[in-house]
C-alpha positions in Angstrom: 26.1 -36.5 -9.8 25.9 -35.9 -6.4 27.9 -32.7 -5.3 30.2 -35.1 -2.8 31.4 -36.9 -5.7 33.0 -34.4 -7.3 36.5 -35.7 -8.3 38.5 -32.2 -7.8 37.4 -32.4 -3.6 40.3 -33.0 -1.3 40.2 -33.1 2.6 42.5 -31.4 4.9 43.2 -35.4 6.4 46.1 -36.2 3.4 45.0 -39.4 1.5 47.5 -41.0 -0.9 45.6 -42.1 -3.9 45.8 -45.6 -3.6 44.3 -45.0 -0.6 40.8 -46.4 -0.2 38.9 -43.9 1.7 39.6 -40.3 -0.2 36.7 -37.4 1.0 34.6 -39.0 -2.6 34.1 -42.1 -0.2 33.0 -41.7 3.5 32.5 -45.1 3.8 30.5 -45.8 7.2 31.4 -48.2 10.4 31.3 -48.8 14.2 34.6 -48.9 15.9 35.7 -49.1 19.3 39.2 -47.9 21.0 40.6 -51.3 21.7 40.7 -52.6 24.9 37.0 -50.5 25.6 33.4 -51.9 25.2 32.0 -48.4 23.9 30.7 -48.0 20.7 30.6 -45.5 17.9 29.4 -44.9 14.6 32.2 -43.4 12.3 33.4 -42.4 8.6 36.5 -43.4 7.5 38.9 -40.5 6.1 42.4 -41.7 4.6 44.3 -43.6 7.7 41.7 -42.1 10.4 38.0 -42.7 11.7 35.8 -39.9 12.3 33.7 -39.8 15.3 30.6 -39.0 14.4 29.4 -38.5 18.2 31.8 -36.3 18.5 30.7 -34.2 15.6 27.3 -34.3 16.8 28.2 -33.2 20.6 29.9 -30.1 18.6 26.7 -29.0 17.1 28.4 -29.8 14.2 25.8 -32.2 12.1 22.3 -30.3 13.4 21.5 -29.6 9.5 21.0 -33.1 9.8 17.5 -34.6 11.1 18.2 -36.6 14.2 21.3 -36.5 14.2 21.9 -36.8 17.8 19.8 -40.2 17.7 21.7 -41.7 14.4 24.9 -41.3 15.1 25.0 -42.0 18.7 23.8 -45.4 18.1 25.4 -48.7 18.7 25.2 -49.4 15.3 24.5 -47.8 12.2 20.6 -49.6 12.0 18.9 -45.8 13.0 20.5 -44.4 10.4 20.0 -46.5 7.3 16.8 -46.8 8.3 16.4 -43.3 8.1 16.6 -43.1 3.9 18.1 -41.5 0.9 17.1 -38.1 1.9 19.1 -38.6 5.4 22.1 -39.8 3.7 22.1 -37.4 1.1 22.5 -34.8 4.0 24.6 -36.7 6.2 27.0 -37.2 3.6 27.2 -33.5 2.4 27.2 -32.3 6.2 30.8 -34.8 6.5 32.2 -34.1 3.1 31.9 -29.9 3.8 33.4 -30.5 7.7 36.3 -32.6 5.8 37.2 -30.3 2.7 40.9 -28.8 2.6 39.5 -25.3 2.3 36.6 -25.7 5.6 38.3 -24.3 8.6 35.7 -25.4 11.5 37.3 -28.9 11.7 41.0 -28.4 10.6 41.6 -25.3 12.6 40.3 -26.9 15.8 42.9 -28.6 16.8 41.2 -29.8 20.3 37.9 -31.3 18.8 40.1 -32.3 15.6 42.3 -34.7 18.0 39.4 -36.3 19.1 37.5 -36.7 16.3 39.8 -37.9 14.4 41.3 -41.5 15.6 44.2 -43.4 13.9 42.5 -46.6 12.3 45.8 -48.5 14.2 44.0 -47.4 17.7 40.5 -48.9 17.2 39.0 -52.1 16.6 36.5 -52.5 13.9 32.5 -54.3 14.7 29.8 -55.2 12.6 28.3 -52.5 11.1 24.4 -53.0 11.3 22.7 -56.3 13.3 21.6 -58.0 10.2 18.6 -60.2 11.3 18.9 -62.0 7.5 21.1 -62.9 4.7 20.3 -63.8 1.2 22.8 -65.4 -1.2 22.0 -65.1 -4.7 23.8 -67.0 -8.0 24.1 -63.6 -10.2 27.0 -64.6 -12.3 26.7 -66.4 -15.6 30.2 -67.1 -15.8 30.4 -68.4 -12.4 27.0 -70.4 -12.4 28.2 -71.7 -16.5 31.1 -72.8 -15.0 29.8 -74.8 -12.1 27.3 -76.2 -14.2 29.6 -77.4 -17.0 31.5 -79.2 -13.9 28.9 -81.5 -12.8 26.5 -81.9 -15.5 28.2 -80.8 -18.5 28.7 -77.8 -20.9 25.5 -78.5 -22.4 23.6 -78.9 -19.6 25.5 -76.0 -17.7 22.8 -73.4 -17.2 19.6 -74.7 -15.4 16.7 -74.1 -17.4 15.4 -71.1 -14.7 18.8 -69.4 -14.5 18.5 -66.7 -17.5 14.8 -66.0 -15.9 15.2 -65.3 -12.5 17.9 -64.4 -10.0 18.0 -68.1 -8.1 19.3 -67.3 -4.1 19.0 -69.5 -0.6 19.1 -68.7 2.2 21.8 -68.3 4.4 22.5 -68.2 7.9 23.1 -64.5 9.4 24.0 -65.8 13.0 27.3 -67.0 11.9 28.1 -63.6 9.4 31.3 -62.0 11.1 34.0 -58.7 10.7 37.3 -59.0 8.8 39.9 -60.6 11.4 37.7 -63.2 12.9 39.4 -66.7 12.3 37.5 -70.2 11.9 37.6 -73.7 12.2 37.9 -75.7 9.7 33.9 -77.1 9.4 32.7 -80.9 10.0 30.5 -82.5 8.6 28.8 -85.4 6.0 30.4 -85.9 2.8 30.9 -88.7 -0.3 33.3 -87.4 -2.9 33.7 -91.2 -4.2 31.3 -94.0 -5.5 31.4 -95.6 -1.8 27.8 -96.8 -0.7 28.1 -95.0 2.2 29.7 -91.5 3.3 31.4 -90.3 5.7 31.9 -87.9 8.8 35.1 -85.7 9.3 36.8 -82.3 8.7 35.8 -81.1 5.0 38.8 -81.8 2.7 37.6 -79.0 -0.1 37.4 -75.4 1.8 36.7 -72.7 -0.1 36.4 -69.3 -0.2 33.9 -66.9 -2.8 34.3 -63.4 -4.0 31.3 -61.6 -3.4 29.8 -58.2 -3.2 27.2 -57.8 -0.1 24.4 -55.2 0.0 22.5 -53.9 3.2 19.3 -52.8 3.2 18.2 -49.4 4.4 14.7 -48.9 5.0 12.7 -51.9 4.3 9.1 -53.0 3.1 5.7 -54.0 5.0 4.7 -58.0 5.1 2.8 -58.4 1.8 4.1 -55.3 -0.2 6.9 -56.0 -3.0 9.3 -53.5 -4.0 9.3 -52.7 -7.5 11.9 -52.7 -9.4 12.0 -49.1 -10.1 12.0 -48.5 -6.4 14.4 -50.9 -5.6 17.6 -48.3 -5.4 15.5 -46.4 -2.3 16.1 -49.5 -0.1 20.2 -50.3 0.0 21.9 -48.3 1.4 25.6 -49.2 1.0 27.8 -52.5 0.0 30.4 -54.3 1.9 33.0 -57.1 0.6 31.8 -60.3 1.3 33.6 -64.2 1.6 31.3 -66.7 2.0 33.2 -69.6 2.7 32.3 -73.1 1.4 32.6 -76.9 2.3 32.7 -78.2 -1.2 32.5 -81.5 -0.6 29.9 -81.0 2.0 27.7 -79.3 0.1 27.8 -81.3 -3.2 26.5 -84.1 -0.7 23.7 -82.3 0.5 22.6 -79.4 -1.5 19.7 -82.3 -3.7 16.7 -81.2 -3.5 17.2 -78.5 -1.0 20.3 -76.3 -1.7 23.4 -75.5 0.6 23.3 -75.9 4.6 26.2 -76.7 6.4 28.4 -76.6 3.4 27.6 -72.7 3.8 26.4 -71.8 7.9 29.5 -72.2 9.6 31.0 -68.8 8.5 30.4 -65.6 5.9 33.2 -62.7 6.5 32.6 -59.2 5.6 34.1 -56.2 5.7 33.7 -53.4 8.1 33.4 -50.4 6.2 30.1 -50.0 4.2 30.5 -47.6 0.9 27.2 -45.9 0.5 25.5 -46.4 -3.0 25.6 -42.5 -3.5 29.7 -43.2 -3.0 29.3 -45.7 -5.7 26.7 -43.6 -8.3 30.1 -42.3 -10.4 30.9 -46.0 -10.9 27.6 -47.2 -12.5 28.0 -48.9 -15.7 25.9 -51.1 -18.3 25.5 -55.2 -17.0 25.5 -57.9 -19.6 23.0 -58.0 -21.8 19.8 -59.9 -20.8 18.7 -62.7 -23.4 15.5 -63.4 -22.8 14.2 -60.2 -21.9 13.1 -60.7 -18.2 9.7 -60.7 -17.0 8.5 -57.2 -16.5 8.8 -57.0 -13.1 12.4 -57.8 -13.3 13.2 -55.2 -16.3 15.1 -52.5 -14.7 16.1 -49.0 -16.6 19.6 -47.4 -16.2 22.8 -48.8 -15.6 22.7 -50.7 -12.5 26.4 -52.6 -12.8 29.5 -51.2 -11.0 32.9 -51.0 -12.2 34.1 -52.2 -8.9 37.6 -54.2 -9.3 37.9 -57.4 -7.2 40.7 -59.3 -6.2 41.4 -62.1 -3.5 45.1 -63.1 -2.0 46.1 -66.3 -0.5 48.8 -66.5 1.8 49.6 -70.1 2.6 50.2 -71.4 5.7 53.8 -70.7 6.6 54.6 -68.1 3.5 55.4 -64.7 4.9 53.7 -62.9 1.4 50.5 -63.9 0.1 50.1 -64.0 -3.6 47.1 -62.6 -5.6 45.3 -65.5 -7.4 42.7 -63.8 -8.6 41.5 -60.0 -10.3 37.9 -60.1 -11.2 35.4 -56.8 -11.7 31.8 -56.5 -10.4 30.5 -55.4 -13.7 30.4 -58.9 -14.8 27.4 -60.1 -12.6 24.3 -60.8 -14.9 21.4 -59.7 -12.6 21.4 -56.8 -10.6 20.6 -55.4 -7.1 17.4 -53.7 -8.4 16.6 -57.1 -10.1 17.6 -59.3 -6.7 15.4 -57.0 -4.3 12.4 -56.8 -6.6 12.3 -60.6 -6.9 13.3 -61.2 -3.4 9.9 -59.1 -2.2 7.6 -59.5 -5.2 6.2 -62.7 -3.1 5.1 -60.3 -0.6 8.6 -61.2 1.6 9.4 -58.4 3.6 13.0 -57.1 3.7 14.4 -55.4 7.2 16.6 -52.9 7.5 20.1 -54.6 7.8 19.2 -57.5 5.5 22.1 -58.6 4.1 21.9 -59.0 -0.2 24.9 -60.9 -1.5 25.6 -61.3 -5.2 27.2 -64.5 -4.9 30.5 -65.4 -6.2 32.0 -62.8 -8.7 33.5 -64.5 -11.6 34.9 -63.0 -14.9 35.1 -64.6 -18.7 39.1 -65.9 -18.8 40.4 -68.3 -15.6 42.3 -65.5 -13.9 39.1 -63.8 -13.2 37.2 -67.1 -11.3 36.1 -65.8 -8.1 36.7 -68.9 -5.8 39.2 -71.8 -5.5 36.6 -74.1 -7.0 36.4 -72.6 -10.7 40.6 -71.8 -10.2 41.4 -75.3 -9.4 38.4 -76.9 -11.6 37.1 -78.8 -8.4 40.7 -79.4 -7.2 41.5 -81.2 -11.0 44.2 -77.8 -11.8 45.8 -77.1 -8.4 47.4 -73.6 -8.2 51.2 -73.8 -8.0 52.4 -70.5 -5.9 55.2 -68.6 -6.2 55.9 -69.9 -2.2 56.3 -73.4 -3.8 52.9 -74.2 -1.9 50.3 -76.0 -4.4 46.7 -75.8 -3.4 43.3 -77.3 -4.5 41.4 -76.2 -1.7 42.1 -73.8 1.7 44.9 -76.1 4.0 45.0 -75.3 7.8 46.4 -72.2 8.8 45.8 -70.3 5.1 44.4 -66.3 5.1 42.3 -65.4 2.2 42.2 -61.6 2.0 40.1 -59.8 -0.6 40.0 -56.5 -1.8 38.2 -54.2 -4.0 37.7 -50.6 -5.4 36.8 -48.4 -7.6 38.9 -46.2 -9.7 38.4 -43.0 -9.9 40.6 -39.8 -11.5 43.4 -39.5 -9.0 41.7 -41.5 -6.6 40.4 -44.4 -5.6 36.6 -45.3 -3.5 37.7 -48.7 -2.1 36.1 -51.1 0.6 39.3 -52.0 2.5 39.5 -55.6 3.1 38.3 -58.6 4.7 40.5 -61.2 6.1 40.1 -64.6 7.5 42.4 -67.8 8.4 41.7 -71.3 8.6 41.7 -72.7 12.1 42.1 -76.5 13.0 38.7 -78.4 13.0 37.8 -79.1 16.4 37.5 -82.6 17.8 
């Protein structure tokens, strides 16, 4: 275990522990002050962000290579790039500077006030530029229960599924931070036995639970990662919400997969929980039946025990409600498995790639990961405690998810990401 991890560490910054971001997590970010264009790479601490330049112009981080290049960045691309040796020190540098019995930061109260900003006073960015997104189909209850749907619970796994991780992919240009509203996507669609289909404002708007994955340093044109290797090359994991036009997409998706049922908008969060954060919370997967190809057989247990919930609030309701608890531990192949097979054709991943795992669904119907497994395709509305009933998203709906993991006494959490339904245009 990784000396940071150790459950017994406190900081001098109080955390509560429900509080996502204890000293065991130093999740990383880029912030601004609102109303400035600046922008800085920073950890987040209990209710604060932690300036990272400013520890740097301190001389505070020099046990760590280049840190006067990484962390003064626009985004945090220099340093994932930089590997797992870099982060290892990085993150013991921060955790030592942020214990409750280290007096260089907490008896400094000048460099301590402006280091340490209120998460109220800033306005959260995208963490990385990600050049590319991959969404991959990685849970069997999720994919059983799609399949079952429209072709029938015999039929409901395709006969590839339980031999390789199946992805597409998706569209990084449209990929935006928590907060960032939408509207309501157009587009082609023929839900009915009509010859013909139609144009208009998609009338099944979804949302999907997902985990996302950056990638840290990457791999040359022509040169898979193997398997076994795979765990050097991400370097953290965000929440994602990949929103979906249902009835878009079961239009189009023969032969080629999803398109605009998928590229208008993918939310994630803004904090990004390194994978050496996360190492305390690796647990066994499923168990694979048929063994996969070699290339695909990972050792160790490379499932997290991350719990996962999404919240609807309806247009209108001043509460939302949570409609659905699901864990990460679940998903059938794993981040080793998705980079080795996404590379073993020679593709080269870049640092910044986004890896999601595609919806996150559990074995009983209060663990379904999206509103299209909840509702079975709009069949079983959800009846709220508001008195609102929903199928699909209406206008003016938030979807907020959430997720952490649990720890003794305290809690390594992602935050949240949010998002609300806008109006189509037009």
């Amino acid at each position: 275990m990784h000396p940071t991890n150790d459950p017994a560490l406190r900081s001098f910054v109080p955390v509560s522990p429900e509080c996502h971001f204890p000293i065991q997590n130093l999740p990383y970010g880029v912030f601004r002050w609102k109303g400035e264009s600046d922008r800085h790479v920073g950890v987040a601490i209990g209710d604060f962000v932690l300036d990272l330049g400013c520890l740097v112009e301190a001389g505070l981080l020099d046990d760590v290579d280049r840190a006067d290049i990484l962390f003064t960045a626009e985004d945090l691309g220099p340093f994932m790039a930089a590997g797992r040796e870099v982060w290892s020190a990085a993150r013991s540098a921060i955790s030592q500077l942020l214990r409750d019995d280290e007096p260089t930061l907490r008896d400094n109260p000048i460099l301590r006030r402006r280091a340490l900003v209120p998460l109220t006073e800033v306005e959260m960015l995208l963490p990385v530029n990600i050049g590319d997104y991959t969404d991959f189909y990685a849970s069997r209850e999720h994919a059983t229960n799609v399949g079952s749907m429209f072709r029938g619970p015999d039929k409901a796994l395709m006969p590839n599924w339980l031999h390789l991780p199946i992805a597409y992919h998706g569209r990084a240009s449209s990929i935006v931070i928590s907060g960032v509203n939408f509207h309501r996507p157009v587009g082609q669609s023929n839900r009915s036995t009509a010859a013909h289909p139609t144009f208009g404002p998609t009338q099944a708007l979804d949302f999907e639970l997902e985990l996302g994955f950056l990638i840290g340093p990457g791999n040359p044109l022509g040169k898979p990662i193997p398997v076994a290797e795979a765990a050097d090359h991400v370097f953290g994991c965000v929440l994602v919400n990949d929103w979906s036009a249902r009835d878009i997409q079961q239009w189009e998706y023969m032969p080629l997969g999803p398109f605009l049922g998928k590229n208008f908008c993918t939310s994630i969060s803004p904090w990004v929980v390194p994978m050496l954060a996360l190492e305390p919370f690796r647990v066994a997967g499923p168990p694979q039946d048929p063994l996969p190809l070699p290339y695909l057989r990972s050792s160790g247990d490379w499932a997290f025990n991350i719990e996962l919930e999404a919240w609807l609030q309806p247009a209108g309701s001043p509460e939302p409600e949570r409609i659905c608890r699901t864990n990460a531990r679940h998903l059938y192949w794993n981040i080793c498995q998705q980079v080795a097979h996404h590379t073993v054709n020679g593709c080269n991943l870049r640092t910044g790639d986004l890896l999601a795992t595609g919806t996150v669904s559990g074995p009983d119907p209060g663990s379904y990961g999206c509103l299209l497994e909840l509702t079975w395709n709009g069949g079983k509305p959800l009846r709220l405690r508001s008195g609102a009933i929903r199928a699909y998203l209406e206008d003016g709906d938030g979807l907020t998810l959430t997720g952490w993991c649990q720890g003794s006494g305290y809690r390594v959490g992602f935050g949240s990401v949010t998002g609300s339904v806008l109006p189509a245009l037009g």
